[in-house]
C-alpha positions, 0 to 999 in steps of 0.5 A, a space after each residue: 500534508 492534507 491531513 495535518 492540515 486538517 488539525 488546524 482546520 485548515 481544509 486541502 485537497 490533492 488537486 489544490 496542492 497540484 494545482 497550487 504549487 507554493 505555499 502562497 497560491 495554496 494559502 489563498 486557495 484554501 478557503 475556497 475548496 469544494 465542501 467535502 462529503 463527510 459524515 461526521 456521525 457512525 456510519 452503517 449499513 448496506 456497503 457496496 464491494 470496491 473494486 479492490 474487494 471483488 479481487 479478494 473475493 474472487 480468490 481461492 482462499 480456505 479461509 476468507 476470515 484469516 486475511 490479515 495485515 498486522 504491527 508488532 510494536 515495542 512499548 514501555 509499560 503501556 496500561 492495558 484497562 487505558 488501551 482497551 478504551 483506546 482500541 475501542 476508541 479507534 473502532 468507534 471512530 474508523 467505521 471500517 473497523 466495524 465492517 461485517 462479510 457474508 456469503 450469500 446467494 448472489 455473491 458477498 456482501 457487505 454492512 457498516 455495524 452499528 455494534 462497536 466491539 470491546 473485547 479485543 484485546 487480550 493480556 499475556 503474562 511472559 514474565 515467568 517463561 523461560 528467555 529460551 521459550 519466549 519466542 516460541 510462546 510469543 509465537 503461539 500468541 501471535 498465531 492465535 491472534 491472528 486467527 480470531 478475527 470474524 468476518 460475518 459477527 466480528 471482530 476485525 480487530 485484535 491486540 494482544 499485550 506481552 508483558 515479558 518482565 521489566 528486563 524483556 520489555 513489553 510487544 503490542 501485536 495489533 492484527 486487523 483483517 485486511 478488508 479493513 486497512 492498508 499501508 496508509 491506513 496504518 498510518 492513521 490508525 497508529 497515530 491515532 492510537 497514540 492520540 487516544 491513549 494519551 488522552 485516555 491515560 489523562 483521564 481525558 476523552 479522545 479529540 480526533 480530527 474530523 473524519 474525512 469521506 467516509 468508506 462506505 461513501 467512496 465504495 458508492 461513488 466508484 459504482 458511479 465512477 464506473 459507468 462515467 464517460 471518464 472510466 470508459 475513456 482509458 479502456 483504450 489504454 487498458 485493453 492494449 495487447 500485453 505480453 505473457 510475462 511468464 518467468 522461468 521456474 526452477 522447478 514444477 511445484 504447489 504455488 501455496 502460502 506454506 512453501 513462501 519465503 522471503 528474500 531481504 536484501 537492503 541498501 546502506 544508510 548511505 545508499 539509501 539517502 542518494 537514492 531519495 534525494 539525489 536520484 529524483 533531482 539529478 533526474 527529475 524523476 520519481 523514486 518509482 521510476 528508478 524502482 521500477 526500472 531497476 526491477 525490469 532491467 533485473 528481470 531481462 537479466 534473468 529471463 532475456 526478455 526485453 518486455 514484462 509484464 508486472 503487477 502493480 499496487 497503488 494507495 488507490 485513493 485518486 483524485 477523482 471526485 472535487 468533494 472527496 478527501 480520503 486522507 482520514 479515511 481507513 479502510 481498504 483502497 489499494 488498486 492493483 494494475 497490469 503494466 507492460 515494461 518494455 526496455 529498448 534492446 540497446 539499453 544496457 544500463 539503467 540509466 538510459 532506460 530511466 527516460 523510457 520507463 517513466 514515460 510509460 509509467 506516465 501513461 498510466 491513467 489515474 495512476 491506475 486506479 480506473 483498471 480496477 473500477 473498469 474490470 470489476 464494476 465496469 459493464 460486462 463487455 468491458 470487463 470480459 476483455 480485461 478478464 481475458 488479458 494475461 495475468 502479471 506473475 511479478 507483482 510490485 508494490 513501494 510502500 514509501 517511508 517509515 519513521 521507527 517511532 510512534 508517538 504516544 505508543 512505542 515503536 516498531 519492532 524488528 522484523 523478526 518479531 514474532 507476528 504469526 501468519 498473517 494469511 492462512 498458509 493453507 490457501 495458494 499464493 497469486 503471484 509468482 514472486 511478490 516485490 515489496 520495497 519501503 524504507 524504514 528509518 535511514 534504510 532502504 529494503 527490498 523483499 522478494 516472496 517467492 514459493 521454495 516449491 518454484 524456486 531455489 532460494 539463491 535464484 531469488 537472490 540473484 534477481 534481489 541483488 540484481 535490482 540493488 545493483 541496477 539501484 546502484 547503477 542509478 546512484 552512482 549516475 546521479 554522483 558523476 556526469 552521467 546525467 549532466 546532459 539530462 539535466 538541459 534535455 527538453 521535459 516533452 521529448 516525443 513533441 517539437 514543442 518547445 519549454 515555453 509554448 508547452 508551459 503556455 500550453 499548460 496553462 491554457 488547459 490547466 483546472 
């Protein structure tokens, strides 16, 4: 929302929404926001590492350069000379594109280039290979693409174009290193890429909207941030006691990239709408309550344990500056945070634990942002306590809705594309088993990685479906008269006060 309205120069930040919840209120708010720092020219120079950089740094990777994120995407006779100035374009603008690493002395560091790199995209012929060695070759592209990325000289980003003849069609595989991008940053970069390339094709120059804060700024205010008597007042919430979270192996193995696979399992299109629009309002909740509490009731199924330890990943781009508006913004952000799921022991079904987890989800301060700002740029005796608690072994991550199509440039391919590793398998995995959910189209999916030196791959299936059934449970509440008492239950039930003190409440104390 923030960013379309951005287009029409319409300027609106997360706490304006929030606070402002119709379009009325927010109408008349909107003049009157706090200007936001946004640099407008190339940034470069000197870029402190965020919170989320110290995580990547601090792992045991062979091969720092080859940490990448990437999209395989179905075009239709895209022009390569129009798409090579359009990448181009995107560099030029996104100053997180230009980012350059090296290891020094006292650690990694940092910089904004002022060089735009133009050679990063490569044109491959396929038209003459064999239908039956075309994902072979296709592969052998992908896996060279995604190794020759640079952090130290550049670039950050790399495109290859199959050309596979008329019949076949034409793939994009875009690979950017992940200290660059995110799952939202995507988003923008794909849309603008569209944007960019239209124009460019019209003989046009690019019209992006506005930059919003640029990266570099962001990374100096968490420094700031860090320090503040805000950040120090959820060290309290932070530091609380965690449980070990350690789950059951099938066998003592190498955790490394080269033995992970990944479990798929998906809900019907069906499904998959009820648990978007009927779960939410039948409960009054959020999709990541329901997720999450399916997730810990697959995980007491399986270990016996009514509490765990998961990691969660957010988008990490808070609201916690009045002047900062990141919704433009590309780079790295995420946030990564332990949380303890505890499930009643008397809660056999999901949906009486769905009031309980979304209440120790409510917790979370700053939607979890602050761990990572207070373990690594937080003063050393704050720190040295959130290195010492345990490490999450389950790690959790919703990445949200995807439309198939992207204007202006194709549409997603299918996951069986070829897209090469995007990670170097020779280094060793962090997590135990990594879950990502997302819903791409009308259909909801649940990946489970998991290495096949730790486990069988009919245990991970067995906690996959565990989670769908548990997602079932929820929807099929939300169709019958499971929750119809919900529906009058008071929204602050630990308190006695009541619906209209705690409304005047919240207006007294709202800014």
């Amino acid at each position: 929302m923030i960013a379309r309205a951005k287009k029409f120069g319409v300027h609106l930040t997360p706490r304006l929404i929030f606070k402002n919840q119709t379009i009325a209120e927010i109408a008349v708010h909107a003049g009157t926001a706090t200007p936001v720092d946004a640099e407008q020219g190339r940034v470069v120079g000197e870029v402190p590492l965020t919170p989320i950089q110290h995580w990547f740094f601090e792992k045991d990777l062979p091969a720092f350069d080859h940490f990448n994120q990437a999209e395989l995407l179905v075009t239709d006779g895209l022009d390569a000379d129009v798409l090579r100035l359009a990448l181009v374009d995107l560099i030029e603008h996104h100053d997180a594109l230009r980012l350059r690493c090296a290891d020094g002395a006292d650690g990694w560091r940092q910089y904004l280039d002022e060089t735009v790199d133009t050679g990063v995209l490569d044109v491959h012929d396929l038209s003459t290979v064999a239908d039956e060695s075309l994902a072979s070759v296709s592969l052998d592209i992908a896996e060279e693409t995604q190794q020759s990325l640079d952090l130290a000289k550049g670039p950050l980003l790399r495109a290859a174009l199959l050309e596979s003849g008329p019949t076949r069609g034409q793939r994009l595989l875009i690979v950017v290193h992940h200290l660059a991008v995110d799952g939202v940053s995507w988003r923008i970069l794909l849309e603008d890429l569209g944007s960019c390339y239209e124009r460019r094709a019209a003989g046009l120059a690019p019209l992006l909207p506005a930059k919003t804060t640029s990266f570099r700024s962001w990374a100096q205010r968490l420094h700031g941030f860090a320090d503040s008597d805000q950040a120090r007042a959820e060290f309290a919430y932070w530091a609380e006691p965690k449980p070990v979270g350690r789950v059951p192996r099938d066998r003592d193995g190498r955790n490394d990239l080269g033995s992970a696979a990944t479990v798929v399992a998906m809900l019907s299109p069906e499904e998959t709408r009820a648990l978007l629009r009927d779960v939410p309002k039948v409960f009054n909740t959020q999709i990541n309550d329901a997720l999450l509490t399916a997730l810990a009731h697959a995980l007491r199924d399986w270990t016996g344990d009514d509490e765990t330890l998961v990691g969660l990943e957010g988008h990490g781009r808070e609201d916690l500056f009045p002047d900062v508006d990141l919704s433009r913004t590309v780079g790295w952000f995420t946030s990564v945070f332990p949380v303890a799921l505890r499930l009643a022991p008397g809660a056999t079904s999901a949906v009486a634990s769905l009031d309980s987890v979304r209440e120790q989800l409510a917790r979370i301060p700053n939607k979890g942002v602050g761990y990572g700002i207070l373990r690594h740029l937080g003063a050393p005796d704050v720190a040295s306590v959130l290195r010492r608690q345990p490490t999450p072994e389950v790690n959790f991550n919703y990445l949200g809705q995807f439309t198939r199509d992207l204007p202006g440039i194709g549409r997603y391919a299918g996951p069986e594309g070829p897209k090469g590793h995007s990670i170097s398998p020779d280094g060793m995995r962090w997590n135990v088993l990594d879950v990502t959910a997302a819903v791409e189209g009308d259909t909801f999916g649940l990946y489970v990685n998991y290495s096949t030196a730790l486990h069988d791959r009919r245990t991970v299936e067995y906690l996959a479906g565990g989670v769908l059934g548990r997602l079932r449970e929820l929807i099929a509440g939300s169709a019958d008269g499971t929750a119809d008492a919900r529906r009058e239950s008071p929204g602050v039930p630990l308190t006695d006060v009541g619906d209209a003190d705690m409304a005047a409440i919240l207006k007294r104390f709202s800014i």
